[in-house]
Structures are given as structure tokens and as C-alpha cells.
TORBA-517122 format. One record per residue (C-alpha): z, y, x. Coordinates in pm, whole numbers, plus 50000, padded with zeros to 5 digits. Layout:
// residues N
@Z->Z | Y->Y | X->X;
...
This chain:
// residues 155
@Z->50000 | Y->50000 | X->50000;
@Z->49921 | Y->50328 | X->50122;
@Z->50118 | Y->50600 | X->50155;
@Z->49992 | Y->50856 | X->49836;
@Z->50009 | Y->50464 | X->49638;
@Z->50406 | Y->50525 | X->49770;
@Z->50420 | Y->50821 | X->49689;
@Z->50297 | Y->50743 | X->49350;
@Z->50530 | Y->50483 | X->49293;
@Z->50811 | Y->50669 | X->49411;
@Z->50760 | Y->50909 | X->49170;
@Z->50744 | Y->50702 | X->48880;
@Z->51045 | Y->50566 | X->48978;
@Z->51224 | Y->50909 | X->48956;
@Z->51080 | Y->50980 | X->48664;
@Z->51197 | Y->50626 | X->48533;
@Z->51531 | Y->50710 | X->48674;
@Z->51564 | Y->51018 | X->48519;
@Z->51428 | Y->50910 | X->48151;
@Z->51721 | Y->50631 | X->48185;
@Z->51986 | Y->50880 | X->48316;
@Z->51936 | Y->51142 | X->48020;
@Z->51945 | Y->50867 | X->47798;
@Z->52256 | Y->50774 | X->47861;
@Z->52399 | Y->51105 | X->47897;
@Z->52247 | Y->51148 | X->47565;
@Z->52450 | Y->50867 | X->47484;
@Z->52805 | Y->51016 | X->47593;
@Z->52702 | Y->51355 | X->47424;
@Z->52630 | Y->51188 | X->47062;
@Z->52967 | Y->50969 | X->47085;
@Z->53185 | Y->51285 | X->47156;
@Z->52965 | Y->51549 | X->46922;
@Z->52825 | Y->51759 | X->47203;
@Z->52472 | Y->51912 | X->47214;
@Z->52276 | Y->51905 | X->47492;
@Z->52368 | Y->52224 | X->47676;
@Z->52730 | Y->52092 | X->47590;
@Z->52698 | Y->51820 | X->47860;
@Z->52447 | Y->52023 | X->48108;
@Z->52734 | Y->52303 | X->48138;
@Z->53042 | Y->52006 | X->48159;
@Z->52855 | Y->51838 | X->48441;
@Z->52803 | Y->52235 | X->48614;
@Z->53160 | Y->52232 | X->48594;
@Z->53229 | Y->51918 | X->48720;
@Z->52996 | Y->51963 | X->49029;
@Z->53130 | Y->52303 | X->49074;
@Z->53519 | Y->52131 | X->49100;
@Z->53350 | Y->51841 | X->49339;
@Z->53267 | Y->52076 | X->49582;
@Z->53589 | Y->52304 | X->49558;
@Z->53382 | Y->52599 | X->49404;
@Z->53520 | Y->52644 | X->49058;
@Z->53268 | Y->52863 | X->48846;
@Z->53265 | Y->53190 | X->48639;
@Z->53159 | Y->53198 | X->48263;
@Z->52874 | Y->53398 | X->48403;
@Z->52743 | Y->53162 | X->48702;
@Z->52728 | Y->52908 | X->48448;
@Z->52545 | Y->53094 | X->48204;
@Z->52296 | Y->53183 | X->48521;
@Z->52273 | Y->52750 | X->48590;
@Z->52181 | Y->52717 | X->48242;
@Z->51948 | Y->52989 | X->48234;
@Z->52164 | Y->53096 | X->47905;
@Z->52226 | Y->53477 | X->47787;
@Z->52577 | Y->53563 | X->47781;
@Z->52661 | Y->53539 | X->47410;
@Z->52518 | Y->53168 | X->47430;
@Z->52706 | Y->53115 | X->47753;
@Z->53003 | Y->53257 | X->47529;
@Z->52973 | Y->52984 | X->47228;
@Z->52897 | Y->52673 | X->47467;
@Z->53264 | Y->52739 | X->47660;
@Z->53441 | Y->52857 | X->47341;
@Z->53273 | Y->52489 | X->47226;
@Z->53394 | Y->52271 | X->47514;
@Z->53735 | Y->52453 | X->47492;
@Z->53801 | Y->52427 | X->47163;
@Z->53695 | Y->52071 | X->47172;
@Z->53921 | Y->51983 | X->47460;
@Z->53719 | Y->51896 | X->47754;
@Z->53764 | Y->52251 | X->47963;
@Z->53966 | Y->52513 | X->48041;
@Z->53993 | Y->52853 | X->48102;
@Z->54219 | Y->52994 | X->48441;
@Z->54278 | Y->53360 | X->48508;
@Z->54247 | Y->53397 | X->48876;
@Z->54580 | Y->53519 | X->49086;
@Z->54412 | Y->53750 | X->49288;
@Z->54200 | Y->53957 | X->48990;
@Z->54343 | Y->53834 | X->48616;
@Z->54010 | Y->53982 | X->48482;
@Z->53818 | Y->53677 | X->48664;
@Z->53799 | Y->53338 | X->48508;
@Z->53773 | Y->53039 | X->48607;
@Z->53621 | Y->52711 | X->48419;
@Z->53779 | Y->52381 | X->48460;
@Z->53733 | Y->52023 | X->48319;
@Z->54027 | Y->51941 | X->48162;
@Z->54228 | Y->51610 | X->48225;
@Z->54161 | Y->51493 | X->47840;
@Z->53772 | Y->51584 | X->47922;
@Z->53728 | Y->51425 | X->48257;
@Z->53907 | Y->51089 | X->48087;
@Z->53650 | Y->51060 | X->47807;
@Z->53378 | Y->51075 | X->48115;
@Z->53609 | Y->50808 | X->48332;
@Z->53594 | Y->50580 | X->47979;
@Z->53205 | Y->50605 | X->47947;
@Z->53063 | Y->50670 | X->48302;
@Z->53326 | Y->50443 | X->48492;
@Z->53132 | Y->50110 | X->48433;
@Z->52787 | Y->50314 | X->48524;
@Z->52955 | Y->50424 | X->48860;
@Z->53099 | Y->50054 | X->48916;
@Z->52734 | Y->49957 | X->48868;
@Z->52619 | Y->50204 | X->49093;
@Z->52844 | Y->50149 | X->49400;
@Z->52711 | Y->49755 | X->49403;
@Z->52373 | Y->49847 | X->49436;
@Z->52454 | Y->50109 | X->49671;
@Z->52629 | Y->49814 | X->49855;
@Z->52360 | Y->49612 | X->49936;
@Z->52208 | Y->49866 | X->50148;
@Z->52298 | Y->49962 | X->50534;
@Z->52410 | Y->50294 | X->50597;
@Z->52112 | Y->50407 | X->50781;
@Z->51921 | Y->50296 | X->50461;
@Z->52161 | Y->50516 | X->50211;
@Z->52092 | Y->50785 | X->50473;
@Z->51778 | Y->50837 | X->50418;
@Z->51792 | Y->50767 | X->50016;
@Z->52018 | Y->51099 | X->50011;
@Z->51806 | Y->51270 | X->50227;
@Z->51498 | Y->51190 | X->49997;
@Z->51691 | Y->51243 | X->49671;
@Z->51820 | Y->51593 | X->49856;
@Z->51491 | Y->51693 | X->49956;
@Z->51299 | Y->51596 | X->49584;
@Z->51544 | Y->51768 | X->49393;
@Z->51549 | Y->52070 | X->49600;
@Z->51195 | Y->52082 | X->49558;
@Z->51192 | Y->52067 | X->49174;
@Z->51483 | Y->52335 | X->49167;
@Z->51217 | Y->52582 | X->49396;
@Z->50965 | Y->52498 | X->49134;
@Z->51170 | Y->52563 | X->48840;
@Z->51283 | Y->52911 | X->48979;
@Z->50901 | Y->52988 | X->49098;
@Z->50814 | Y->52919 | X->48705;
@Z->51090 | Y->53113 | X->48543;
@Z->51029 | Y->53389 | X->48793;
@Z->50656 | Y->53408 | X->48728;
């Protein structure tokens, strides 16, 4: 097989991957009542916490390419429901923070914990060298369709 053939196949692969991934997101957002945007800004939030950045109302409005009044109703939504929360910053009580909320982040444990558990054994039966280079591809493909995505929205 030649390389573009690769290429080819890799990409319906993604695209397999990410018909299967939303699907199942899907899945978690019509057990627990939550639109779409519901789950996109949870999982903002989530990421955001992962990498010790919590976010603003605002920066997630700007992630979900929402207008502030929208941005508004999804976190007045997720609050009121339970899975976030709201944190007044020490250093300037006018800034706020969003944060999954314990009761939140177990509904995702109770859903996405046997996906994850499926996950790590397939990511087992590769070498380390091999899951390398699968981040560094998934890294590099999604950066590309996030430089895309802002080149079309900014055109």
C-alpha cells in the first residue's frame, strides 16, 4: 500500500473514530438530559481542570464559538443541573472560575469508566515508542483541523 492509500485509510479511520466517539457522547448527554453544547462546554471544563488551567465563563464561550448570553444559559444549565460550579477567584472576586463538580465528574466516572478501561488495554498492547508516535499523529491531525476551523470562521 502506498503511502496517499495510508493516508486514505488513516483518515477514514479518524473519521470512523470520531463518528463512534460522538455517538457515545451522544449517549451520556441523552441519559443525563444535556444538549449538545451541554457536553462540548463540560468536557472544556474538564480539559481546562486536566491541565491546571481552570476557565472563565468567557474563554468558554470563545471554545464554543458561543455569544455571551448563550455562554450565560449553557453554565446557568450545567449549574443548576449539578455537574459545575462557579468559584470567585481570591485574588479579584469579580473573576470566575468554572469547575466540574464532584456529583458531575461521578456521573462521567459511571458512564466513561468502562470506555477508559477499554481504552487502556488496547493502549497496552502497544510499545511505548509505538504510543509515541500515535500521540504525536493524533497531536499533529487535530492541530491541523483546529487551524482549519479558525481559518474558516475567520474568513
Amino acid at each position: 500500500m502506498d503511502r496517499r492509500e495510508r493516508t486514505r485509510e488513516l483518515g477514514r479511520e479518524l473519521r470512523r473514530y470520531f463518528v463512534e466517539a460522538r455517538l457515545v457522547t451522544h449517549a451520556f448527554a441523552e441519559l443525563h438530559g444535556l444538549h449538545a453544547t451541554d457536553l462540548h462546554a463540560l468536557i472544556e471544563i474538564m480539559d481546562s481542570e486536566g491541565r491546571g488551567e481552570p476557565i472563565t465563563p468567557g474563554r468558554l464561550g470563545e471554545a464554543l464559538g458561543l455569544s455571551s448570553g448563550a455562554t450565560t444559559a449553557v453554565v446557568d444549565r450545567l449549574e443548576r443541573l449539578g455537574h459545575i460550579r462557579r468559584e470567585r477567584t481570591a485574588g479579584d472576586r469579580r473573576r470566575v472560575h468554572l469547575h466540574y463538580d464532584e456529583g458531575g465528574m461521578e456521573l462521567a466516572r459511571e458512564f466513561f469508566g468502562p470506555l477508559h478501561e477499554r481504552i487502556y488495554r488496547v493502549v497496552g498492547e502497544f510499545t511505548e515508542e509505538e504510543v509515541a508516535v500515535a500521540h504525536r499523529f493524533l497531536t499533529a491531525v487535530t492541530d491541523a483541523a483546529a487551524d482549519h476551523r479558525r481559518a474558516v470562521r475567520d474568513s
